[in-house]
Each structure stands twice: as structure tokens, then as C-alpha cells.
ZAMARGU-4260 file (C-alpha; in steps of 0.2 Angstrom, whole numbers, plus 5000, padded with zeros to 4 digits):
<rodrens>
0) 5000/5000/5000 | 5014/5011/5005 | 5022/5007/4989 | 5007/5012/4978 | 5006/5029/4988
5) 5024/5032/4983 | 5021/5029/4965 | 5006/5039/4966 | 5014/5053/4971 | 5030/5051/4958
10) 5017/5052/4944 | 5006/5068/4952 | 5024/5076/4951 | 5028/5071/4936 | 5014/5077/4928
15) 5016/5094/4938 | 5033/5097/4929 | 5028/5092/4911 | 5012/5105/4914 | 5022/5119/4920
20) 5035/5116/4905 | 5023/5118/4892 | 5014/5130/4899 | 5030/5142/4899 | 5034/5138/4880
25) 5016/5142/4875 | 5018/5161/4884 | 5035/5161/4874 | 5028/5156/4858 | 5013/5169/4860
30) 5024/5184/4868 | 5032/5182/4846 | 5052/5182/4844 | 5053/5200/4846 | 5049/5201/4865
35) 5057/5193/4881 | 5050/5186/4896 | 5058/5193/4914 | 5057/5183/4927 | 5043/5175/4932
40) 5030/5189/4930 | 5028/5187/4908 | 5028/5203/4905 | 5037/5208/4887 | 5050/5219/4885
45) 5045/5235/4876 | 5053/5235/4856 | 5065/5248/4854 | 5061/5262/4840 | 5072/5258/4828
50) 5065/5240/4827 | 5048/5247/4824 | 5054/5258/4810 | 5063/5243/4802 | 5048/5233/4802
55) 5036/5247/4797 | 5048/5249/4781 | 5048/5233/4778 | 5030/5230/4777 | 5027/5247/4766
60) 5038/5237/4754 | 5030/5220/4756 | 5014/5233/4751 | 5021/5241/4736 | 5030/5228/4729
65) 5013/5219/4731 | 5004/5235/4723 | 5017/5235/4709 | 5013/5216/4706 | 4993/5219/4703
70) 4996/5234/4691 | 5007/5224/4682 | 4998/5209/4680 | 4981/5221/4675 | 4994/5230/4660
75) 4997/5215/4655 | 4980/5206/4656 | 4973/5221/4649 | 4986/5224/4633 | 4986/5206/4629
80) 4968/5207/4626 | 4969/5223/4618 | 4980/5213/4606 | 4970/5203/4601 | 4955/5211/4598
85) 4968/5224/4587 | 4969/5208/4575 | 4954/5202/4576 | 4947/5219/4571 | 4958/5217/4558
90) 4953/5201/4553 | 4935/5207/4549 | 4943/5216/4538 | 4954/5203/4528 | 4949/5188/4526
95) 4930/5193/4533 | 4925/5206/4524 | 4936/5202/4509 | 4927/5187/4507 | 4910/5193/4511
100) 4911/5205/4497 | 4919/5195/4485 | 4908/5178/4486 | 4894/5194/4482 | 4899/5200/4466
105) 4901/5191/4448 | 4914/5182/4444 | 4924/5191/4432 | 4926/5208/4448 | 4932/5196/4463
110) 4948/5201/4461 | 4945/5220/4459 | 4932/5219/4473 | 4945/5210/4486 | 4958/5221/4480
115) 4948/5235/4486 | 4947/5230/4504 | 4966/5225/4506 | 4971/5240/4498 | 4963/5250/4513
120) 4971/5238/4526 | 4990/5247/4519 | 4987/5263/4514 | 4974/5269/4528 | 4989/5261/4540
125) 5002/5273/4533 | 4989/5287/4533 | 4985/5282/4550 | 5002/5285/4555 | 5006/5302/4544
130) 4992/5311/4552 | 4975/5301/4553 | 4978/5297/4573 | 4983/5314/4576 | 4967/5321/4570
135) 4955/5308/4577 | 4963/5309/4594 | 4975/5323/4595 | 4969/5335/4609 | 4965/5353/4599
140) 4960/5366/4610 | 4956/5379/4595 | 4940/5384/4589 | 4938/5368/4580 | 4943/5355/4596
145) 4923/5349/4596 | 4925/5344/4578 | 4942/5341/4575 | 4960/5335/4581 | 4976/5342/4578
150) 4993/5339/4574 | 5003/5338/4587 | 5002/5317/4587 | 5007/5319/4568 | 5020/5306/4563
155) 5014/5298/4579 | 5025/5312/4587 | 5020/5306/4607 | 5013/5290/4606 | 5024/5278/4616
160) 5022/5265/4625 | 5016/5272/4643 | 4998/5274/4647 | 4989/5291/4645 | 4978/5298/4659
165) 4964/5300/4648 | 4962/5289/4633 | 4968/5271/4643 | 4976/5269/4659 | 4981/5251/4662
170) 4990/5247/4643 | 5000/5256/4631 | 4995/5273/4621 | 5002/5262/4606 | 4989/5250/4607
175) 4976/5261/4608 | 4983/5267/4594 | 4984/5251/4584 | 4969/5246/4589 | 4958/5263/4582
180) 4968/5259/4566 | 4958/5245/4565 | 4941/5255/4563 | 4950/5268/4552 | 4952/5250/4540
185) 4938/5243/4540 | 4926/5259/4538 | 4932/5264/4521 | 4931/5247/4516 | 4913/5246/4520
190) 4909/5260/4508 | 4917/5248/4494 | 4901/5235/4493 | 4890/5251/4487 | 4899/5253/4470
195) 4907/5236/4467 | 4909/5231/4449 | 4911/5250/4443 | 4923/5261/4450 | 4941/5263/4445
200) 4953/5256/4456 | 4963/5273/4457 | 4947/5283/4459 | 4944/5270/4474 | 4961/5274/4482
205) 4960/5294/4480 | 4942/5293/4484 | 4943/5282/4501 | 4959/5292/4506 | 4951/5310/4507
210) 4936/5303/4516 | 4945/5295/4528 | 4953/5313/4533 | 4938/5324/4529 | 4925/5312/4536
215) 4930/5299/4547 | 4941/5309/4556 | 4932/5321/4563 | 4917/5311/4567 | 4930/5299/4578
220) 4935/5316/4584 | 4920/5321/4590 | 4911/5304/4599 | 4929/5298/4605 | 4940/5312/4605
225) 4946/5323/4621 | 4935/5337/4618 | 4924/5329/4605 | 4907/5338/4602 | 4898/5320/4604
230) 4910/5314/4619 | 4899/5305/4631 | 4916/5298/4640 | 4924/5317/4641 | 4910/5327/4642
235) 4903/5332/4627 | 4890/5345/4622 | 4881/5333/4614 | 4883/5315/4625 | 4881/5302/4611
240) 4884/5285/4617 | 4893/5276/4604 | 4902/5259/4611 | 4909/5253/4597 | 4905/5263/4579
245) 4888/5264/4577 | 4890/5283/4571 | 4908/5283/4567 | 4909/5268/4557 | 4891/5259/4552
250) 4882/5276/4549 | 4897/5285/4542 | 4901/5271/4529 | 4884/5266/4527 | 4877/5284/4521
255) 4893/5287/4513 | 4889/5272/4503 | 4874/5278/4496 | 4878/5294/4490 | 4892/5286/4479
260) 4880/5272/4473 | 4869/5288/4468 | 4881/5297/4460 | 4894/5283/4452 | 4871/5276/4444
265) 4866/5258/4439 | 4877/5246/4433 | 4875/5240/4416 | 4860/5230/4414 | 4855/5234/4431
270) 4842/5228/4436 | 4836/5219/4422 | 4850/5209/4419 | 4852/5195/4433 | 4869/5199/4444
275) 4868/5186/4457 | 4882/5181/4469 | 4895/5169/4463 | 4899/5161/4478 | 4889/5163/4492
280) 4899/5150/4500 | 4914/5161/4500 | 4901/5177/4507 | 4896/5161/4520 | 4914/5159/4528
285) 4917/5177/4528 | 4901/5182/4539 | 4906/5167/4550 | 4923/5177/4551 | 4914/5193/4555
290) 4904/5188/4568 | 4921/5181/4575 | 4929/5196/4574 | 4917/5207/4580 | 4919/5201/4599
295) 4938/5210/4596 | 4926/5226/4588 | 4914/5227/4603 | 4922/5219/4618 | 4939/5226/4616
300) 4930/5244/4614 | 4929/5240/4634 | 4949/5245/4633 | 4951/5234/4647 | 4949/5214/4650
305) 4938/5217/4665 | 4919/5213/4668 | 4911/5228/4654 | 4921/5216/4641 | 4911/5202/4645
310) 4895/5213/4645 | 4899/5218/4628 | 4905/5202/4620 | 4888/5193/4627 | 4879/5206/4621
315) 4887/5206/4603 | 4884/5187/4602 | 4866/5186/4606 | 4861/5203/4597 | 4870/5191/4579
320) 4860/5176/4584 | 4843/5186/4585 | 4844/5194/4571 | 4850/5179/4559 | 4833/5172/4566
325) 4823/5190/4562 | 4830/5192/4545 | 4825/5173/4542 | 4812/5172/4549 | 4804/5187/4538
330) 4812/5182/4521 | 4804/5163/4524 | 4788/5172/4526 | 4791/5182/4510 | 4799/5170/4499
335) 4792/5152/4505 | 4814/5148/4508 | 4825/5155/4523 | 4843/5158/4513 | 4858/5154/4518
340) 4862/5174/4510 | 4847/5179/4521 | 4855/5172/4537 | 4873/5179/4537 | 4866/5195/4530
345) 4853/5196/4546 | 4867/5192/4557 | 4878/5206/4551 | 4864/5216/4553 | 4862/5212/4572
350) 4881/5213/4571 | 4879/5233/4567 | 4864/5236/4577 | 4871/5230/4592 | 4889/5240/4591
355) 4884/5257/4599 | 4875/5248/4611 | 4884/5234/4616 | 4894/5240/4633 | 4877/5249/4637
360) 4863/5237/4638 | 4858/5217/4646 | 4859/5203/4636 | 4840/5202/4633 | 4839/5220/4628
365) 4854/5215/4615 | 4842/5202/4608 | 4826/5215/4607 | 4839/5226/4596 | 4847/5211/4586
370) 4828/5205/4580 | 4823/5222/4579 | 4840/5227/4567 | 4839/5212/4558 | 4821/5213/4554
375) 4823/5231/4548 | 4837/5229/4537 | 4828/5216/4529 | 4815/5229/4523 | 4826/5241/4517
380) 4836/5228/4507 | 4819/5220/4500 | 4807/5234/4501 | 4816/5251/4501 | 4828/5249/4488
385) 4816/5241/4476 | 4805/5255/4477 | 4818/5268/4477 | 4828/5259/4463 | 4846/5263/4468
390) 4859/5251/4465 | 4869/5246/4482 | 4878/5233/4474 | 4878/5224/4490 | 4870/5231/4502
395) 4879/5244/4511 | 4867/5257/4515 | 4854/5241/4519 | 4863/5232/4532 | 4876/5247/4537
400) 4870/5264/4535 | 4852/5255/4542 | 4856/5243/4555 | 4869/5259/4561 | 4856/5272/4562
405) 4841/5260/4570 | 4855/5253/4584 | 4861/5271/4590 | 4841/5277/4591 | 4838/5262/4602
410) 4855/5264/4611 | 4845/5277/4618 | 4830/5266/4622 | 4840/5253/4631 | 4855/5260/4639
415) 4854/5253/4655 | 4865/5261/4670 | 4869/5245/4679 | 4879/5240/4663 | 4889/5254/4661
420) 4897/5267/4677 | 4895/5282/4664 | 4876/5280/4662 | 4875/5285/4682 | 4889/5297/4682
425) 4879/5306/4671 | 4862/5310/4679 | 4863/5327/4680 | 4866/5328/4661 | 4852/5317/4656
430) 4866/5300/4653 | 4852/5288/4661 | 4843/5273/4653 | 4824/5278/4647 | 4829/5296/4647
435) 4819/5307/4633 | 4836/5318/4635 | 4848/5305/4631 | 4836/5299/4615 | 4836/5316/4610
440) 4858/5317/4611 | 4854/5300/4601 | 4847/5308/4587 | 4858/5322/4586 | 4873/5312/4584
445) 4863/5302/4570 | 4857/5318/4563 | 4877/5327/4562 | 4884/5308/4555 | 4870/5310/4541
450) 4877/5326/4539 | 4895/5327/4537 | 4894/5309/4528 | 4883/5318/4514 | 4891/5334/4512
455) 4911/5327/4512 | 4906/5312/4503 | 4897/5324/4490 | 4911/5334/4489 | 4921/5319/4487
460) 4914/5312/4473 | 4915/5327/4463 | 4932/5334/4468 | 4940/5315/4462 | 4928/5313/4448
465) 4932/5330/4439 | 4951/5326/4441 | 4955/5308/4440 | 4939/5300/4436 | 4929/5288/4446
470) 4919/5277/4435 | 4928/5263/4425 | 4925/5265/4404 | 4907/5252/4397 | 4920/5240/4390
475) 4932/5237/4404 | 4914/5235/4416 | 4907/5224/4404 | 4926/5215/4404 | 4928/5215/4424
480) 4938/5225/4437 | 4949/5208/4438 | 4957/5212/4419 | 4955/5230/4417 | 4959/5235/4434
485) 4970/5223/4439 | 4976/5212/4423 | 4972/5197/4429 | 4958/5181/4433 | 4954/5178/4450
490) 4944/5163/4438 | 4950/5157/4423 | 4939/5150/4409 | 4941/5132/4410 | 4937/5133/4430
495) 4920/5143/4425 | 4917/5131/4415 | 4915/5116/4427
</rodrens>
């Protein structure tokens, strides 16, 4: 028994020392390596000053290399997006629109008609960099800085490789750049489908030239420009919302397009000789390329890979999709047969209608505009034009200059604030969803597009058609831009013959 006691008391004071032992590493564990422990009270030693300043340093660098690592990864983010919606811009462009166009004329002008849209893609790029970026978004504070740029980015004289404060923050100046080149391309080459198969190819090239400085310009000046009349972004007179080019480029070109067709008249034989496409497979794979690259159109116009991206590139896609349905939907009802033609065309349409709006509005108002586009360029092509009795080669003024016009009136309609931070910035200037104001700063900037693409274009035509000409001779139309223009076959006789 005695022994048993004994033990007992061995293990109660065993036990004792292994508690108090742990106990005394805990305290030093929580009292952190930078205190000490004096005597048995526990109390930590005060850190001295100097220790405190080497920790607070430490962790404001810990901070800012932190910072620098998140801006860094948002340039980069942000510029490699920007990237590649510059080349799929420019991928609408050549091969989409190339081959849209093309697939839409007669055989013997696919050449000459192709040739017209990559001519645009070299020579509006050196143009771009002489002096067309400079007076599309060069600051000018003259009496002209609503309606024009300057010079002062001529040469491209300032743009580096840095951010600038006011057009982009988070990627180069240079890509901003590259990428607006990509509109100045493609806007020109729009125009082209009004007069394919009769204007000379040097006509063409000093034609598109002057209106991409006397028209485009300023009206990119004015919508996107610092100081631009129509600036929603930089406070404009006139707020017009314009995401992505429903003014500058679809009105614009679209408008554009039919004054020249009314100017250059018919074809020959127009419109009782039959001029159907040659190869609407070819027009087929170059929509399908369009409607690609138009995610790089609309979505990049967010300047940034963030969440107003995503808004407009859903936004783009389901606005295609309806209208594809609308336009079919009514030509099956008018004709018995939905067309693959009538499809693409549609979904181009949609694709227009939807590009002023697109980093504005939810995806269900994008498919209201989409149906809503695609069923209204369907009129104009089947209805308007026949009783009017122009000849839009292909369309231009139908699916562009329409479907443009339509989508920045209902831009108006459907701008919604929750989309888009500059919608509820601009309550005390009317920039809210549903607002008769904004509708009304709608319809002005529609009205001054009209405007300035029927004036300059009119002057234009008259300027190059008194000095160089502009309409190719009877016999070389009735020979084809491909030999006259361009001495050579995009298809030889033995092919056509198969």
C-alpha cells in the first residue's frame, strides 16, 4: 500500500513538471520572437524604435512591391487582350469582309472587289500613322477642338508606350493606337460593297483616302476624341453614346455608301440583267469570320479585359443570333425559303445594330435590338431599295447605314446604368437609361453623322471625279475589274466552265 502511495505521488509530480513546462513555451511562443520574458511575471519587453521603423519599412515594401505586382499583372492582362481584339478587328477586315464581298459579286470583279478591301488595310495604315491618329485623337484646343483634332500626334510624334491619363490607363498609348487603326480600316472598306463592279481602282484609292481625313476623322474626333462635340466619356456637348462605331463607322460608311451608289448610277443592265452572287459560300465563311471578329470590335472597345468586356461580348453574340433568326424568319415568310444569303446578311445586321450599344445594355435588351436590326434591314434591302431603285451593289446602305442608324436610336431606348458606370455618372446631364434627353443626344449624333457623311462624301465624289475619274470605261465593266483594273483572273475560263 505504502508502495502504491509512493508511486502515486512520483506520477502527480511528474505530471506537475511536464504541465508547467509547456505551459512556459506556450507564453514564449505567443509573447512572438521580438519580446522577452523577465522573470517570472511574463511581461514583454518594450521593442525599441528603431525596430519598429525597420519593420514598418519593411512591410510598406512588402505593400508596394505587392501593389506594383497587381498593376502589372492588369497591364498585361489588359494589353494582351487589347492585342487581340487589334487583330481580330483586323481580321474582319481581311479575310471577313474580303470574302463577304467577294463571294457577292460576279465572277469576272472578285479580284478587283478584294483588291479594294486590302488595299485599305496598307494605305489607311500609313495614313493612319502620317496624320490620321493625330486628327482623330489629338487634343486641339482651338475653335475647332469639338469637331476636329490636331497635329501635334502627327508622325505619331507622342505616342509611346506608357499609358495616357485620359484615353487608357492600364495598357499602352500604342495599342490604343493600333487598335483605332483597326476602325479607320475597315470603315472605308465598308463603303466599297456600294459601288462594286464599277469604280476605277485609282478613283477607289484617292476617293477612300480623302474621306478617311475629311469624314472619318472628325466624326471619331467628335464621339471619342478629348473634347469631341459628341463625347459621352469626356463630356461632350452633345453626349452620344457610341460603344463601338455605330456613328463613326456603320452610319458613316453606310450613308457614305449611298451617295456614291447615287452618284457613280446603275450598273449595266442593272436591274434587268440577273447579277447574282457567285459564291455565296465564299460570302458564307466570311460572315462566319465577321461575327468572330466582331467580339475583338465590341468587347475590346471595353479598353480593358475586365467585367464591361464580358458585358459587351455577350451582348454582341446574342444581338447576331437574333437577328440571323429575324431576318429569316421574315424572308421565309416572303419567299416560301430561309437563305443561307438571308442568314449571314441578318446576322451582320444584328452585328451593326448591336455595336453602339453593346457596353450599354443586358443581354436580353441586345436580343430586342438584334431582332429588331435584323428585321429592319431586311426591309430596306427588300422593300426600300426596290422602290427607290438605287443600286447598292451589296447592300451597304441596307445592312450598314440602316442597321447603324436603328442601333444608336435604340441605344437610347435601352442603355441601361447598371451595365455601364457612365450612364449613372451622368444623371445630371440626362446620361440615364429611358431618358427622353439622352434619346434626343441620340438623334443628334445620327442627325450630324448623316450630315457630314453627305456633304464630304458629296464633295468627294465630285472633287476626284472632275480630276481623275471615278467610273471605270462600258468595255472594261462589261470586261471585269479583275482584267481591266487589275490584269488578271481571280477565275480562269476552264474553272467557270466546270
Amino acid at each position: 500500500m505504502r508502495d502504491c502511495l509512493r508511486l502515486f505521488c512520483r506520477l502527480c509530480c511528474l505530471f506537475l513538471l511536464v504541465f508547467a513546462w509547456t505551459s512556459s513555451t506556450h507564453a514564449q511562443v505567443a509573447a512572438g520572437p521580438g519580446s522577452e520574458l523577465h522573470g517570472s511575471s511574463g511581461v514583454s519587453a518594450p521593442v525599441s524604435p528603431e525596430a519598429q521603423e525597420k519593420r514598418l519599412a519593411a512591410l510598406e515594401k512588402q505593400n508596394a512591391d505587392l501593389t506594383a505586382a497587381i498593376a502589372s499583372a492588369q497591364t498585361s492582362g489588359d494589353n494582351g487582350w487589347m492585342l487581340v481584339s487589334s487583330a481580330l478587328v483586323l481580321m474582319m477586315s481581311g479575310p471577313g469582309l474580303a470574302l463577304f464581298y467577294g463571294g457577292l459579286v460576279r465572277r469576272k470583279n472578285i479580284l478587283g472587289t478584294m483588291m479594294q478591301t486590302f488595299a485599305m488595310m496598307g494605305v489607311i495604315t500609313v495614313l493612319w500613322a502620317v496624320v490620321g491618329y493625330s486628327l482623330a485623337f489629338g487634343e486641339n484646343t482651338g475653335h475647332f477642338g469639338s469637331f476636329i483634332g490636331s497635329f501635334q500626334n502627327a508622325l505619331l510624334h507622342g505616342v509611346g508606350l506608357l499609358p495616357d491619363k485620359v484615353y487608357v490607363t492600364t495598357v499602352p498609348l500604342q495599342t490604343f493606337m493600333v487598335y483605332q487603326l483597326m476602325f479607320a480600316i475597315i470603315t472605308p472598306a465598308l463603303i466599297t460593297g456600294a459601288f462594286a463592279e464599277r469604280m476605277k481602282f485609282s478613283g477607289m484609292l484617292v476617293l477612300l483616302v480623302l474621306w478617311a481625313i475629311f469624314v472619318y476623322s472628325p466624326m471619331a474626333h467628335m464621339v471619342w476624341g478629348k473634347g469631341g462635340l459628341l463625347n459621352a466619356a469626356l463630356g461632350g456637348r452633345f453626349p452620344c453614346l457610341d460603344f463601338a462605331g455605330g456613328t463613326v463607322v456603320h452610319v458613316t460608311s453606310g450613308v457614305s455608301a449611298l451617295v456614291t451608289a447615287l452618284y457613280l448610277g446603275k450598273r449595266i443592265g442593272y436591274p434587268k440583267v440577273p447579277m447574282p452572287p457567285h459564291s455565296v459560300v465564299l460570302s458564307f465563311i466570311g460572315a462566319c469570320l465577321l461575327w468572330v471578329g466582331w467580339f475583338g470590335f465590341n468587347a475590346g472597345s471595353a479598353l480593358n479585359a475586365g467585367t464591361l468586356a464580358t458585358s459587351a461580348f455577350v451582348a454582341t453574340h446574342f444581338a447576331a443570333a437574333a437577328a440571323a433568326i429575324g431576318w429569316s424568319v421574315a424572308e421565309w415568310i416572303k419567299t416560301g425559303k430561309p437563305t443561307a444569303l438571308g442568314a449571314i446578311s441578318g446576322c451582320v445586321a444584328g452585328l451593326v445594330g448591336i455595336t453602339p450599344a453593346a457596353g450599354f445594355v443586358t443581354p436580353i435588351s441586345a436580343l430586342w435590338i438584334g431582332l429588331l436590326t435584323g428585321i429592319f434591314c431586311f426591309c430596306m434591302v427588300f422593300f426600300v431599295k426596290q422602290i427607290f431603285g438605287y443600286d447598292d451593289s451589296l447592300d451597304a446602305f441596307g445592312v450598314h447605314g440602316a442597321g447603324g442608324t436603328l442601333g444608336a436610336i435604340l441605344t437610347g431606348v435601352f442603355a441601361n446604368s447598371a451595365i455601364n458606370p457612365i450612364l449613372g455618372a451622368g444623371k445630371a446631364t440626362g446620361l440615364l437609361e429611358g431618358n427622353a434627353h439622352q434619346l434626343l443626344n441620340q438623334l443628334t449624333g445620327v442627325a450630324i453623322a448623316w450630315a457630314i457623311s453627305i456633304v464630304g462624301t458629296l464633295v468627294l465624289l465630285v472633287v476626284v471625279d472632275k480630276t481623275i475619274g471615278l467610273r471605270v470605261s462600258t468595255e472594261d465593266e462589261a470586261e471585269g475589274l479583275d482584267l481591266s483594273q487589275h490584269g488578271e483572273e481571280g477565275y480562269h475560263a476552264e474553272a467557270s466552265a466546270h
